[in-house]
C-alpha positions, 0 to 999 in steps of 0.5 A, spaced: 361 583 579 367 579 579 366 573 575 371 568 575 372 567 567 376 561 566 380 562 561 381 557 555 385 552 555 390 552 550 392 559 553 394 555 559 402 553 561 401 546 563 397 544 556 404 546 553 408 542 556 404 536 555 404 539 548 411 538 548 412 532 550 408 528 546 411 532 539 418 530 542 416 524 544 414 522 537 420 525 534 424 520 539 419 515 536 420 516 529 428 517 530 429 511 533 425 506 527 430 510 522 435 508 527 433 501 526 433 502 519 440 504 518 443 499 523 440 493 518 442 496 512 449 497 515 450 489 517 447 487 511 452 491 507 457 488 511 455 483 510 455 482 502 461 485 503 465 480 507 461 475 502 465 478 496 472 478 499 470 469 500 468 470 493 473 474 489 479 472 485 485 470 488 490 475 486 495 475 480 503 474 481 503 481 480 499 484 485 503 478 491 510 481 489 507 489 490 504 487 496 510 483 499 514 489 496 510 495 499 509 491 506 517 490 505 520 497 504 514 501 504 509 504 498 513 511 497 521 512 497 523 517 501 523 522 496 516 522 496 516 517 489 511 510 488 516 506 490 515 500 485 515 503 478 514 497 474 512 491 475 511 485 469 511 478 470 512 474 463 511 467 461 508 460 463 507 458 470 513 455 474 517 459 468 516 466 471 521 472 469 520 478 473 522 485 473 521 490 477 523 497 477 523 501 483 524 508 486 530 507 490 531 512 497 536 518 497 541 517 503 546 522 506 552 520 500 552 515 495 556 510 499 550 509 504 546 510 498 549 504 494 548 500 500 541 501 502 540 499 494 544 493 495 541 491 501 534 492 499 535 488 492 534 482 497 529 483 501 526 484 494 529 478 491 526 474 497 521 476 497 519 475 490 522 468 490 517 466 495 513 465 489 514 458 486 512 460 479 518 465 478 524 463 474 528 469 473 527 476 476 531 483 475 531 489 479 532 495 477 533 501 481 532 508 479 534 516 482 534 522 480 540 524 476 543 531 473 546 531 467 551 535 464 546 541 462 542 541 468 536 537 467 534 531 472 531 526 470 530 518 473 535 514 472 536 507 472 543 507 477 543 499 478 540 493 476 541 486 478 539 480 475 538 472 479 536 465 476 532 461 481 539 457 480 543 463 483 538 464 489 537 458 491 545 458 492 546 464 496 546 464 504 541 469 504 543 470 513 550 471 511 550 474 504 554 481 503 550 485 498 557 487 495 558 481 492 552 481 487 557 483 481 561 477 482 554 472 483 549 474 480 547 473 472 547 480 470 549 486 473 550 493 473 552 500 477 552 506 474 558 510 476 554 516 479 553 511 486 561 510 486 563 517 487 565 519 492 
């Protein structure tokens, strides 16, 4: 006698499939509602971000010439040193004095290297002057010097100094940078940049 037994149906292939089916289409259910989530949580985060830059402070004389600075002439020095040093900026509004102390870039020879200082001190100064609260800025510029017994060490290798009076004089389009030693109001080039 062949009976035919029907065998149960958890044993048979198509109750997997359904079975599969349904459990993946609840994990996709699942994935899909903490999606939701997430994409709320992120623009609500983007927008309390947006919110705080409205509302912070505005920036300090200080952060607008690092800015103007590190977008002038980059943020490192070729040499791979933070560009700006140093930056203070000392008195009461519309009698500010700046200094600024820079890592200057390392050229090929002195002479070019001379030059590229030169030249940068007035993007410098332009771009500090922009600001109508400065009276006075200096510049220094540092590199790396050897000294008699071997040792390097960073090295003030030009300073120049400009009152807003002086500033205001120069022809900025038309300017020779070498001229600084006769117009500004301090000046100084330590001997290394004029070897030769």
């Amino acid at each position: 006698m062949n009976e035919n037994k029907k065998k149960p149906f958890y044993k048979l292939w198509w109750f997997w499939l359904i079975a599969v089916i349904v459990v993946l289409g609840a994990i996709g259910a699942v994935q899909e509602s903490n999606n939701g989530n997430t994409k709320a949580e992120t623009k609500q985060s983007t927008t309390n971000k947006q919110k705080e830059k409205k509302t912070t402070t505005p920036k300090s004389l200080e952060e607008k010439i690092a800015d103007d600075i590190n977008k002038k002439l980059g943020s490192k020095s070729n040499t791979k040193k933070k560009r700006i040093v140093e930056l203070v900026a000392l008195g009461e509004s519309n009698d500010k004095l700046v200094n600024i102390k820079l890592s200057g870039d390392s050229i090929l020879t002195n002479n070019f290297t001379r030059q590229s200082l030169l030249s940068k001190s007035g993007d410098v100064f332009q771009s500090i002057y922009k600001n109508k609260d400065v009276s006075k800025v200096t510049v220094f510029w540092q590199m790396p010097l050897v000294d008699s017994y071997g040792k390097e060490s960073d090295q003030n290798v030009l300073n120049i100094t400009l009152t807003r009076d002086t500033y205001n004089k120069i022809d900025w389009k038309n300017f020779n940078y070498e001229n600084y030693k006769q117009i500004a109001d301090s000046y100084f080039m330590h001997p290394a940049l004029l070897k030769k």
